[in-house]
C-alpha positions as CSV (number, residue, x, y, z in Angstrom):
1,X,-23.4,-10.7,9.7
2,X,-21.5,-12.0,6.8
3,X,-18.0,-12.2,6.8
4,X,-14.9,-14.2,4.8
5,X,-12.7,-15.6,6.9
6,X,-9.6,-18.3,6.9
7,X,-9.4,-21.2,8.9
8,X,-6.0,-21.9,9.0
9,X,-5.8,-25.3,11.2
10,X,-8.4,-27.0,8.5
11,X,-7.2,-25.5,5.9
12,X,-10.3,-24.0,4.5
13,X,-11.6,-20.3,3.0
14,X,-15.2,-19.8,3.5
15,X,-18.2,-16.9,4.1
16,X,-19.3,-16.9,8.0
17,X,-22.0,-15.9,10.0
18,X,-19.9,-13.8,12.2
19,X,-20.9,-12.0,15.2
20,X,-21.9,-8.6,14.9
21,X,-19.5,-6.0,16.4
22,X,-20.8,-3.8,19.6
23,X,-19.1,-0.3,20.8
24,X,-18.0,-0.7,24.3
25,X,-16.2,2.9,24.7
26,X,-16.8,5.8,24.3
27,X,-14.4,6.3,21.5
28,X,-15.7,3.4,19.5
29,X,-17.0,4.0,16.1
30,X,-19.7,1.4,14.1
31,X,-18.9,1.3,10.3
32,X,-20.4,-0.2,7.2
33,X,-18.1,-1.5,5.3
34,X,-18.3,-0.3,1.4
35,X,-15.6,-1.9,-0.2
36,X,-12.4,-3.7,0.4
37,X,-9.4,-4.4,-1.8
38,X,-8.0,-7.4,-2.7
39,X,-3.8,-7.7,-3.0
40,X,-1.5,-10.3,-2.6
41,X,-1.3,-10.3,0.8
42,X,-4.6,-11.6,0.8
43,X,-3.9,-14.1,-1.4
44,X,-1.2,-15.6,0.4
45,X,-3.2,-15.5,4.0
46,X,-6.3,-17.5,1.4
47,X,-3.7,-19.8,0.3
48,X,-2.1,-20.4,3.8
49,X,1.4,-18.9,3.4
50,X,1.2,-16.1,5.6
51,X,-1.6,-14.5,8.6
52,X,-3.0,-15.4,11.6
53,X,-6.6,-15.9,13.9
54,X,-6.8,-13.3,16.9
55,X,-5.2,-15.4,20.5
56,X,-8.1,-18.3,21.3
57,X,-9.8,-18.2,18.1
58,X,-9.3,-20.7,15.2
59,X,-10.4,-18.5,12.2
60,X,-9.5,-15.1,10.9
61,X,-11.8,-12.6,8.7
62,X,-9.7,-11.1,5.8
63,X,-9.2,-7.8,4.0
64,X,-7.2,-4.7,5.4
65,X,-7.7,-2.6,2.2
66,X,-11.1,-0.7,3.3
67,X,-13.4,1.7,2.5
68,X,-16.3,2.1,5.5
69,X,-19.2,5.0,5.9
70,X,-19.8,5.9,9.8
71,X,-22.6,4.8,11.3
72,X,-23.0,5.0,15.3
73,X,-19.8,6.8,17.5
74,X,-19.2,6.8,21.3
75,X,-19.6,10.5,23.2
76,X,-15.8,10.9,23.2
77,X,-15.4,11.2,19.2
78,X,-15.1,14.5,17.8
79,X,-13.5,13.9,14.4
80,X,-16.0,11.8,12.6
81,X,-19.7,11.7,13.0
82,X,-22.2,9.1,11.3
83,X,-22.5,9.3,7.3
84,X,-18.9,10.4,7.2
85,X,-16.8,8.2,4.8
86,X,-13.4,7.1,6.6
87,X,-10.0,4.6,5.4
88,X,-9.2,2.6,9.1
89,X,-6.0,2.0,9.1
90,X,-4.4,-1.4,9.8
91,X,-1.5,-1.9,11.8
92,X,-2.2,-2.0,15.7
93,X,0.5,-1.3,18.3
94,X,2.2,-3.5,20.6
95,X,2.0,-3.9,24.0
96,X,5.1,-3.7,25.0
97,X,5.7,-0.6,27.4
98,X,9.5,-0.8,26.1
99,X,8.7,0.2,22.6
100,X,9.4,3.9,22.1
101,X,7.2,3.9,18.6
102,X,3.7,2.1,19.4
103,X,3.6,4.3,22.3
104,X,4.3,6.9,20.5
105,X,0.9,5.8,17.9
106,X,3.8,5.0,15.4
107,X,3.1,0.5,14.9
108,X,4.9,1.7,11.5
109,X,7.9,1.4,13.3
110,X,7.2,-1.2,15.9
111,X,10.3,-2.7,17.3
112,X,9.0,-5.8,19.2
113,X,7.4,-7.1,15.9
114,X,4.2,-8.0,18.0
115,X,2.1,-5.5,16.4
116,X,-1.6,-6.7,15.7
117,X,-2.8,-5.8,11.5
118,X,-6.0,-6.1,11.0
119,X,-7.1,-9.0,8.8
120,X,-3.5,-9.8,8.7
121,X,-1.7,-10.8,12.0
122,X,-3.7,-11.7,15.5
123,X,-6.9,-9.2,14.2
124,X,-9.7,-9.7,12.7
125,X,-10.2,-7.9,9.6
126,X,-12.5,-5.6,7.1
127,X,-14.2,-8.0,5.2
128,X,-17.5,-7.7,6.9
129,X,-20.2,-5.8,6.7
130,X,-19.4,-4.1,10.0
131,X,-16.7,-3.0,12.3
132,X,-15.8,-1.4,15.2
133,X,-12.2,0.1,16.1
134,X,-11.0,3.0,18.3
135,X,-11.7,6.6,16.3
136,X,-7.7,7.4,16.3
137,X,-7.6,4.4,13.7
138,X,-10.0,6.0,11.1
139,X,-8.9,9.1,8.7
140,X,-12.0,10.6,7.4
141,X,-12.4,11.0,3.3
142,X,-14.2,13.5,1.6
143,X,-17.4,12.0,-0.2
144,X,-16.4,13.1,-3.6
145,X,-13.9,10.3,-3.3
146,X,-16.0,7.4,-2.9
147,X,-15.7,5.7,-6.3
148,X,-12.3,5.5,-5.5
149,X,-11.4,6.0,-1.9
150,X,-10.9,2.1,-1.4
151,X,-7.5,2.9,-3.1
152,X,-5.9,4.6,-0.2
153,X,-4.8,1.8,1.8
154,X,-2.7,0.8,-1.4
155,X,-1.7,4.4,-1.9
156,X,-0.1,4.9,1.2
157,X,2.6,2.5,1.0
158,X,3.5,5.2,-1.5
159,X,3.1,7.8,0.7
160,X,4.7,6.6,3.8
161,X,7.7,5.8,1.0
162,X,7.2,9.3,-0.4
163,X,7.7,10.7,3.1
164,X,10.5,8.9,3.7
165,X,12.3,9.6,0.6
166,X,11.8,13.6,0.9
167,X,14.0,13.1,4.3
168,X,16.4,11.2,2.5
169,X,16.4,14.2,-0.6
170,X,16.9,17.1,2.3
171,X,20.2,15.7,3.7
172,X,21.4,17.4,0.1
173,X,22.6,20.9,0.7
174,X,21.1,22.0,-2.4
175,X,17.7,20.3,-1.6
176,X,17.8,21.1,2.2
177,X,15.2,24.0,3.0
178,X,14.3,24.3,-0.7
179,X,10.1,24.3,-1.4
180,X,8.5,21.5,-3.0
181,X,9.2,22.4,-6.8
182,X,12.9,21.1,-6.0
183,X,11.8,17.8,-6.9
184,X,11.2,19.2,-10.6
185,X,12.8,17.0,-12.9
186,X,14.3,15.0,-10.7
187,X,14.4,11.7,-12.4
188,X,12.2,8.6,-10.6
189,X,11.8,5.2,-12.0
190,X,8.7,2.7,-10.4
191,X,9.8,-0.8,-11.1
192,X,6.3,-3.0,-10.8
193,X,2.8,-2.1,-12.4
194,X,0.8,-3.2,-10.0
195,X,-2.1,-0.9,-8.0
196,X,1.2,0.2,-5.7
197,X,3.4,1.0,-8.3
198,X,0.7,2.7,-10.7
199,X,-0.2,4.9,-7.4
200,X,3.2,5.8,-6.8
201,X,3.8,6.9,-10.3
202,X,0.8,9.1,-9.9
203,X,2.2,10.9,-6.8
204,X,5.3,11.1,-8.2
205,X,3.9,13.1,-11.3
206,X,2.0,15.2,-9.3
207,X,5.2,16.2,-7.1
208,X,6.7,17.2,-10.9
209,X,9.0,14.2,-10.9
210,X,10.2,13.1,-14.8
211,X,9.0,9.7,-14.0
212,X,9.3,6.4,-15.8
213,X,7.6,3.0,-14.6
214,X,9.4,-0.4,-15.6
215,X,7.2,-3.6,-15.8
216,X,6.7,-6.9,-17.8
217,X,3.2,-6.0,-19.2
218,X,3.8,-5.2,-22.7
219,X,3.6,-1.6,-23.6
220,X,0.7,-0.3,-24.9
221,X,-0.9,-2.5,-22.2
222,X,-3.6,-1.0,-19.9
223,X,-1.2,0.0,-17.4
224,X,1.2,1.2,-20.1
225,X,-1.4,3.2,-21.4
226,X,-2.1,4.5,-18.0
227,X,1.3,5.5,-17.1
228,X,1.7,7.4,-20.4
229,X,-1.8,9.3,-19.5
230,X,-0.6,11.0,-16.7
231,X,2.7,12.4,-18.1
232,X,5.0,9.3,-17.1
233,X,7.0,7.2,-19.4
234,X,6.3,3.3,-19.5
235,X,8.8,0.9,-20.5
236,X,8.1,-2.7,-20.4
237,X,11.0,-5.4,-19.0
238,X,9.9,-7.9,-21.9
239,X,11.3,-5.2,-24.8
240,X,13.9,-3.2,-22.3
241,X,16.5,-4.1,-20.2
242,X,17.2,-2.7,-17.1
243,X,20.2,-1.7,-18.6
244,X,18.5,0.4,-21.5
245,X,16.1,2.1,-19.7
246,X,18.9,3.3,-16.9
247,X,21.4,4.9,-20.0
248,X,17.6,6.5,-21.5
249,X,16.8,8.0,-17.9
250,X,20.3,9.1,-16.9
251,X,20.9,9.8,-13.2
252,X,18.2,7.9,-11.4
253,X,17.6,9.6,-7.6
254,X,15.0,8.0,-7.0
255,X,13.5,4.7,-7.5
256,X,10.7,2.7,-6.1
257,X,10.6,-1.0,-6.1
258,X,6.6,-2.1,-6.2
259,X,7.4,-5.9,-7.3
260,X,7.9,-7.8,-4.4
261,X,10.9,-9.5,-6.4
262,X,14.1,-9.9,-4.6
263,X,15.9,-10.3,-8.0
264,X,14.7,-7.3,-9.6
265,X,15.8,-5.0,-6.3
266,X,19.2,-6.1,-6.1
267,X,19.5,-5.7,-10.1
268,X,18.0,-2.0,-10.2
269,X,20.5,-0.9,-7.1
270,X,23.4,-1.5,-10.1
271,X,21.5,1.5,-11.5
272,X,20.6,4.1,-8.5
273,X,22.4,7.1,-9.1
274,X,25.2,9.3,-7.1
275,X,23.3,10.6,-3.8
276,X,20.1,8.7,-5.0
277,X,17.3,6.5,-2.9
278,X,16.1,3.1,-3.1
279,X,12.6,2.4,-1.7
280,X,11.7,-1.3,-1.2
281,X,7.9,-2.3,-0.5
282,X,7.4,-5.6,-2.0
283,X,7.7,-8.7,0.2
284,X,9.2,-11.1,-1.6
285,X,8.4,-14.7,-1.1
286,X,10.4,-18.4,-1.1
287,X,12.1,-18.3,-4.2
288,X,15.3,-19.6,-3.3
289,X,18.8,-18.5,-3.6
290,X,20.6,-16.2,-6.3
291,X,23.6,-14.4,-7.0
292,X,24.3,-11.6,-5.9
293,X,28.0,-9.6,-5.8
294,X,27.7,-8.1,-2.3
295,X,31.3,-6.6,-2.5
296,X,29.9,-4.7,-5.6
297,X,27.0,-3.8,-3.9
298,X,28.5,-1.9,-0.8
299,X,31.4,-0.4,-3.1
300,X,28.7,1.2,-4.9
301,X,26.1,2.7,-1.7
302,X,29.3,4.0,0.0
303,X,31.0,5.8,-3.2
304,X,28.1,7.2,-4.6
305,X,26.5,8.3,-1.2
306,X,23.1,6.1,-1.6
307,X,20.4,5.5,0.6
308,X,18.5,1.3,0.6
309,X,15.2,1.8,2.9
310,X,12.5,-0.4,3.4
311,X,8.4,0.8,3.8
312,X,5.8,-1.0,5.3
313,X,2.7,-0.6,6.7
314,X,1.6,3.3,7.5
315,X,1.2,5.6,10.0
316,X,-1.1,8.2,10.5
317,X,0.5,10.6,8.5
318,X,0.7,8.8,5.2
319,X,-2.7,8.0,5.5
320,X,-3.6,11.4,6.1
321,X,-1.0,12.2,2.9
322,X,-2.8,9.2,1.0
323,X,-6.1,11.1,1.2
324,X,-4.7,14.4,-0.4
325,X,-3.2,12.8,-3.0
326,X,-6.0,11.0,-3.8
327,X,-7.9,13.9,-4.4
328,X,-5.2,15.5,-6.1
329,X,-5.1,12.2,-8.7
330,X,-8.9,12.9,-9.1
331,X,-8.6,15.9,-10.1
332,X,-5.7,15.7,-12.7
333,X,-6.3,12.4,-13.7
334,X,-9.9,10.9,-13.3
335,X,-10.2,8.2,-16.1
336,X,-6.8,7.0,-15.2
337,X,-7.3,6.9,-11.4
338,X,-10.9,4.9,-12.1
339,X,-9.7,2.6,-14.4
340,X,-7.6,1.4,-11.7
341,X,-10.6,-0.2,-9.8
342,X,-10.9,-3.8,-12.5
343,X,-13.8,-5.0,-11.4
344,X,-16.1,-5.3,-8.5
345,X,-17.7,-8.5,-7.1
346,X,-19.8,-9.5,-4.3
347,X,-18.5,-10.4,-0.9
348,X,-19.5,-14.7,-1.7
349,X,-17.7,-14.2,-5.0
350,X,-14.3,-13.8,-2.8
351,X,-13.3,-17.7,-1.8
352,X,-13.4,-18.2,-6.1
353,X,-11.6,-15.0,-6.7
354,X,-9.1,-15.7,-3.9
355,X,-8.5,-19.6,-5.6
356,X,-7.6,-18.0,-9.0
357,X,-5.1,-15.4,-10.7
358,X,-5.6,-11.7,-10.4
359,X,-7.1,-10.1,-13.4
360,X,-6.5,-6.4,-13.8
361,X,-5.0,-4.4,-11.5
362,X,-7.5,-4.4,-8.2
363,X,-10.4,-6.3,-7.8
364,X,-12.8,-4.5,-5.4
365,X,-15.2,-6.4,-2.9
366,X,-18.2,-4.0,-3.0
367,X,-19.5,-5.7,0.5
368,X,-22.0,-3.0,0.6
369,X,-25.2,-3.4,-1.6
């Protein structure tokens, strides 16, 4: 079967003939991949930063943003059944019998850091016409989401956020055992335009947030125009300071960095308001050294009670969330949530795509004809 894959030893990106995957237990599922996102992350495994080939072999197959329909599953699997369309997750536990949170399902929170991620670290990944993995990996979607469902991978760095950051909200008396439409006018700002910052705008409406999103894209943009479609504010870094747009928001309890830019998350921390949360998800790469006033920093988390938390790869619940959400965006927002989707290419298109700059905001591989 066909397949994209890096070989990071030579150096090279390339389609493959790769061998077709088999069931072997009886909780295996066969899927047909659909679709698979392309992010940065792939990028920087295509351009040899980052990622690595399963133990003994000397390539790995990308992509860990998927969309798949069921075809074949083992006598064991209850949950799904062929012609279902499922999201498999990506993060694989360790095997470390000492670590409390793979054995608990939770890789989310591995603590040995030898996690496997599909088409990321030591496993192979979803661009290929077919895979097999163990059913507890896949979270079935409802078929009315297929035009878009390859966004839920992206989505649930959101939603794992999201999750997180209602924990952090409930340790205020006010908030603690309150129903959801607490979060009503709570202010949130999304720094970063990109397919996970535009998603976590979108969940952040829907949970009745007033909500502004900060990027460079010039406003009236795509994604400007976007934001202001589903009841957000967009205000673009090239016109507004960080500065202006805190004083126009006010108290800021939440915000959500989606830029991977270590500059820009240690700027918008100046701004976090008393008792408010910071949610990093961007990984940012070699840029060197900067300023930073650490002393100003602490002063700041400690007298104004804030919280500084990292998200990364989900668990089974955000994917779970993801889903919901998704359909929720469907329904309240279905040009927006399409036009997220830039453009869709064949899976031979992707060692070009992969040697040149992003255009839009995702770019689909539709590996299915």
């Amino acid at each position: 079967m066909r397949a994209v894959a890096v070989f990071p030893e030579r150096r090279q990106l390339r389609v493959v003939d790769h061998p077709e995957p088999r069931r072997e237990r009886p909780t295996d599922v066969l899927a047909r991949v659909l679709e698979v996102g392309i992010c940065g992350t792939d990028r920087e495994i295509a351009r040899f930063e980052y990622g690595a080939p399963p133990p003994g072999e000397d390539h790995l197959v990308l992509g860990h943003e998927s969309l798949v329909e069921v075809l074949e599953v083992g006598e064991a699997v209850e949950e799904l059944a062929p012609g279902d369309l499922a999201v498999p997750m990506v993060r694989r536990p360790c095997a470390s019998p000492a670590c409390p949170a793979c054995r608990s399902g939770r890789a989310d929170y591995c603590l040995t850091g030898e996690y496997e991620e599909r088409g990321i670290m030591r496993r192979h990944g979803y661009m290929a016409e077919r895979i097999v993995d163990d059913a507890r990996w896949f979270v079935r979607v409802p078929r009315e989401l297929r035009e878009v469902g390859v966004l839920i991978e992206p989505l649930t760095v959101g939603a794992k956020g999201m999750i997180d950051a209602a924990e952090m909200l409930r340790r205020l008396p006010w908030v603690r055992g309150a129903p959801q439409s607490a979060t009503r006018g709570i202010n949130a700002v999304v720094i970063g335009a990109g397919a996970v910052g535009l998603l976590a705008a979108m969940a952040l409406r829907s949970l009745e947030f007033e909500t502004w999103l900060w990027s460079r894209e010039p406003e009236g943009s795509p994604q400007g125009r976007l934001v202001e479609g589903i009841g957000a504010r967009y205000r673009s870094s090239a016109q507004r300071p960080l500065a202006e747009l805190a004083e126009e928001v006010g108290r800021i309890a939440f915000l959500f960095e989606a830029t991977g830019s270590a500059a820009a998350a240690f700027e918008s921390m100046g701004f976090l308001g008393a008792n408010g949360a910071l949610c990093l998800t961007g990984v940012p790469g070699p840029t060197g050294a900067f300023p930073v006033d650490a002393g100003a920093i602490m002063k700041r988390l400690v007298l104004r009670n804030q919280v500084v938390f990292g998200s990364v790869n989900a668990g089974p619940d955000a994917f779970r969330a993801a889903v919901e959400e998704l359909g929720e965006f469907a329904r309240r927002w279905p040009r927006e949530l399409a036009s997220l989707i830039s453009s869709r290419h064949p899976l031979e298109e992707v060692p070009a795509l992969l040697g040149r700059p992003p255009v839009g905001t995702k770019t689909v591989v539709a590996v299915a004809a």
